[in-house]
C-alpha positions in Angstrom: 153.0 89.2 53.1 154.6 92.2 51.4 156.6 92.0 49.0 160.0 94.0 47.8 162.0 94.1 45.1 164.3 91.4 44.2 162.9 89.0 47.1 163.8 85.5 47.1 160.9 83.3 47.8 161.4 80.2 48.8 159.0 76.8 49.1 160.0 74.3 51.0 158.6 70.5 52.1 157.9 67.2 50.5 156.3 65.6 47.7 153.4 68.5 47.4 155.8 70.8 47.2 158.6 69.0 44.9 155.4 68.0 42.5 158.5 66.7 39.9 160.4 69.2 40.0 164.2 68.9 37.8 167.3 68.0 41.3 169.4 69.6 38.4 167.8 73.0 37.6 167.6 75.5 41.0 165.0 77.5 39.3 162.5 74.3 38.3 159.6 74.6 40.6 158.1 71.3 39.7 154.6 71.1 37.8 152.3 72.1 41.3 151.3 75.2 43.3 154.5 76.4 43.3 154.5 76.4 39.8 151.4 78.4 39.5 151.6 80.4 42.6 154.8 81.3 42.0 154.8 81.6 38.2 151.3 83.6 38.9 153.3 86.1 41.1 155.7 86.6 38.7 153.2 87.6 36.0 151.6 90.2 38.5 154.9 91.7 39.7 157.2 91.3 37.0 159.1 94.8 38.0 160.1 93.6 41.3 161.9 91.2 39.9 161.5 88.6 42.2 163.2 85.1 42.5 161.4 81.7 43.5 162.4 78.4 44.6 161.2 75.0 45.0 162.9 72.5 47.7 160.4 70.1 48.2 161.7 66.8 48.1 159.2 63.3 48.2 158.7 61.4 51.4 160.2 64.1 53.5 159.5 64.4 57.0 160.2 67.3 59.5 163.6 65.5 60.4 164.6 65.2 56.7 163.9 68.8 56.4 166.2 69.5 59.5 169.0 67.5 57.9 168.9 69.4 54.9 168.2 73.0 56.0 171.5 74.5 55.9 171.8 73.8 52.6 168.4 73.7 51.1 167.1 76.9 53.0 169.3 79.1 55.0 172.3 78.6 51.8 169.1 80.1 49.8 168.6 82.9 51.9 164.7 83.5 51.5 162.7 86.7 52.1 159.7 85.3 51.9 159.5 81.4 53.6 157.0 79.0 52.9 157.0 75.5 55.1 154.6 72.3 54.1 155.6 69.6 56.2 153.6 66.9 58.3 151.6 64.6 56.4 154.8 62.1 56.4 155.4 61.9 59.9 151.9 60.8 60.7 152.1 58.8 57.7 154.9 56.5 57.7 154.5 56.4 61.7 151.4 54.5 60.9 152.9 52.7 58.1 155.4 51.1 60.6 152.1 50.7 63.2 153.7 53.8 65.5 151.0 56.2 65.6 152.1 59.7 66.8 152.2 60.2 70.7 152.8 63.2 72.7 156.4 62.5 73.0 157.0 62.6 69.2 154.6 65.8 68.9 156.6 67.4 71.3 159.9 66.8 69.8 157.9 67.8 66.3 157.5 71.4 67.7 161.0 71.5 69.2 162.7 70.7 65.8 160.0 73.2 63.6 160.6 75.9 66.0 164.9 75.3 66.3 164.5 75.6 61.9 162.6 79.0 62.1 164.7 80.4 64.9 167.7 79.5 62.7 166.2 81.5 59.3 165.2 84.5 61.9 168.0 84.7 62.9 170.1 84.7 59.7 167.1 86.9 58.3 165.2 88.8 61.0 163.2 90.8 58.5 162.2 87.4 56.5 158.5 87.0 56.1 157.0 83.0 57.1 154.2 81.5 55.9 153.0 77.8 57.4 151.0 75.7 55.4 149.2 72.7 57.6 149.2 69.1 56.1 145.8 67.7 55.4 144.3 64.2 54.4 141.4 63.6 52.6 139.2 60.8 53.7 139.1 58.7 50.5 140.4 55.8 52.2 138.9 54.3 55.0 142.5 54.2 57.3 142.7 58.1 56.5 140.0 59.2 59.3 142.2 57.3 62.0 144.8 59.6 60.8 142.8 63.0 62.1 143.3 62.9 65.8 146.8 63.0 64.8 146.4 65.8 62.1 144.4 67.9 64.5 147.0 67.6 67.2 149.6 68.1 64.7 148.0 71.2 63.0 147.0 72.7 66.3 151.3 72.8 67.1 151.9 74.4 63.8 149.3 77.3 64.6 150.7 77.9 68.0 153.9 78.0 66.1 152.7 80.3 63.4 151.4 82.4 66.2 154.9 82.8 67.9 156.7 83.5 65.1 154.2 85.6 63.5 154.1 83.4 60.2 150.9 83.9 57.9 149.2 80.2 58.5 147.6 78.6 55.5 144.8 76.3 57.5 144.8 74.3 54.5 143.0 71.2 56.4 139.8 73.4 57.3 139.6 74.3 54.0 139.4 71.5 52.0 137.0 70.0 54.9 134.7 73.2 53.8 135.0 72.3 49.9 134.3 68.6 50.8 130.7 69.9 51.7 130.0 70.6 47.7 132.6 68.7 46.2 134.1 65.2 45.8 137.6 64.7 47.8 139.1 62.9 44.2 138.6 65.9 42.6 141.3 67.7 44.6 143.5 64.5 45.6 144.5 61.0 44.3 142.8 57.8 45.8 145.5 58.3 48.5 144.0 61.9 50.1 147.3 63.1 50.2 149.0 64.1 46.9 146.7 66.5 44.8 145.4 66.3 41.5 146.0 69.5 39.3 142.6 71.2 41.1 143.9 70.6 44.5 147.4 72.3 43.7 145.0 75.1 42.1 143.6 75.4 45.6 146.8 75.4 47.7 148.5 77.8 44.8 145.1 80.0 45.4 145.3 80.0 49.1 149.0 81.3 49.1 148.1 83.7 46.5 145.7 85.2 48.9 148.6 85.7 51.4 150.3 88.0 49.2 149.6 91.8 49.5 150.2 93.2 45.8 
């Protein structure tokens, strides 16, 4: 990603992103890797004068993101795009005992690809970046949830590919720090929300998108 001045960066998704973040305050981005991704890039860049933003909102899924995008993304007019969404469509599916199939996958990439078409379209020069859901298998139900994941993750690269996002593969990754380190370190017993070393992770990995 390349930056320019006064670019409006915008994160958007659910309760990774949001990480607390003040409803009444625009400019709040929460306590997580927004926070120090985007605070970080601020310190680096301070003459571009940049703008960030945090939409993330708990509990979201892709169809909660669609009923908010008008006002919650295209009203903010990004440059620079950042999508984290997933992990809650797999999750309360299973919650409600109805895993993902192929029909709601396919309707999954349908309604991801409508959202980008509509920012492209308002922004043709905006830049994306996709971030892919993970799950950490602290609890035993959580490896059940990776056939899903996988399938779900492999969508969001095709999609990353067509719209020539940036793609965080933020799954693989933590799978590689898994081999030296303990999943609680970077998540909570649930394997989903992170602890403050697992936002330093994602924060790190978006950081590495950025061309300064």
């Amino acid at each position: 990603m390349k930056l320019r001045a006064n670019d409006r960066i915008l994160f958007i998704g659910d309760s990774i992103t949001d990480c607390g973040r003040s409803f009444n305050n625009d400019e709040d981005l929460g306590l997580g890797y927004v926070f120090l991704a985007g605070n970080l890039l601020l310190g680096k860049v301070p003459h571009l004068h940049l703008k960030v933003f945090n939409r993330g909102i708990g509990g979201n899924k892709l169809l909660d993101l669609e009923k908010r995008w008008e006002t919650d993304c295209l009203a903010v007019n990004p440059d620079i795009l950042t999508v984290f969404i997933g992990i809650n469509d797999i999750w309360h599916n299973r919650t409600n005992s109805t895993p993902i199939d192929q029909e709601y996958l396919n309707d999954f990439d349908r309604r991801y690809r409508q959202l980008l078409m509509q920012v492209t379209e308002q922004n043709p020069a905006i830049q994306l970046i996709l971030i892919q859901p993970f799950v950490l298998p602290i609890l035993d139900d959580r490896l059940a949830w990776k056939n899903e994941l996988n399938l779900m993750n492999q969508i969001i690269a095709n999609i990353a590919n067509d719209f020539k996002a940036e793609l965080i593969p933020l799954s693989d990754h933590f799978e590689q720090l898994l081999t030296e380190s303990d999943p609680l370190e970077f998540t909570v017993e649930d394997g989903v929300h992170p602890t403050p070393v697992g936002h330093g992770v994602i924060a790190n990995q978006w950081l590495n998108r950025i061309n300064f």
